[in-house]
N, C-alpha and C positions, 0 to 999 in steps of 0.2 A: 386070698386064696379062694379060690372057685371049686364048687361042691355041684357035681351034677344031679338033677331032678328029675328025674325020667330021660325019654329017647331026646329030647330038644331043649331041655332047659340049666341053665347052669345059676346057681343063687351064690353071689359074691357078699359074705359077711361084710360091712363097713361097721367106721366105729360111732361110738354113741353120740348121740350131740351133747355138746353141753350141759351138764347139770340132768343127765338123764341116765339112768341105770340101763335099762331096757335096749337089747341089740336092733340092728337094719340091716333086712340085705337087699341089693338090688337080684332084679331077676333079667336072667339076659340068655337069648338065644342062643342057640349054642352054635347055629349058622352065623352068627357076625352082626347079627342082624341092629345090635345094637341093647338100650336097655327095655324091659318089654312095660317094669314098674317094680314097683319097694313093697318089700314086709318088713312093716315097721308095729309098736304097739300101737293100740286104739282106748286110747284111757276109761270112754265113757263103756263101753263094753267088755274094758280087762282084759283083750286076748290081742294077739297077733291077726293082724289082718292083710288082704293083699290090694293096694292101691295100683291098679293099671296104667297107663300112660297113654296117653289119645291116640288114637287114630289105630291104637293093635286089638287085633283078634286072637281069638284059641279057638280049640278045637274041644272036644269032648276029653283027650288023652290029657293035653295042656292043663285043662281044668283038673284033672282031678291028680294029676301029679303036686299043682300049685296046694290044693286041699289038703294032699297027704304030709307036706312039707307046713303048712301051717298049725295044721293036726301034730305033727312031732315040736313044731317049738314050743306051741301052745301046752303042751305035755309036759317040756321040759322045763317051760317056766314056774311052771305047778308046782315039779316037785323042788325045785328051790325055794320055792317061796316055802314049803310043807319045810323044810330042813332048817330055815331061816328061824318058823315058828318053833319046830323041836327043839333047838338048840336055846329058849328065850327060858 
């Protein structure tokens, strides 16, 4: 299922790889244009990051729509992990 990101971006949830808790989504224009790159996690930095795909551009709206979307996974990763801990 496809989750729209601002005016041109759409982030399709995929499922975890193997042996890995932590979600992926692809990011994909919302003109067809194909996939633009993954928010997947970044181990050595603990957060949600966005890997681009060669040869794409953004604009300034692009970026900070992609920011605000990693800004909320990264949020929500938190508080599960904060809920994981309370619950120990």
């Amino acid at each position: 299922m496809k989750e729209r990101i601002g005016k041109y971006l759409d982030a399709e949830q995929w499922p975890a790889l193997p042996g890995r808790v932590t979600s992926r989504w692809g990011i994909y224009s919302v003109s067809g244009k194909g996939l633009l790159g993954m928010v997947a996690w970044y181990g050595p930095w603990r957060q949600y990051t966005f890997d681009p795909e060669a040869d794409t551009t953004y604009n300034v709206a692009c970026l900070r729509d992609i920011a605000q979307f990693l800004a909320a996974q990264n949020a929500a990763h938190r508080q599960k992990v904060e809920a994981v801990e309370r619950a120990i």
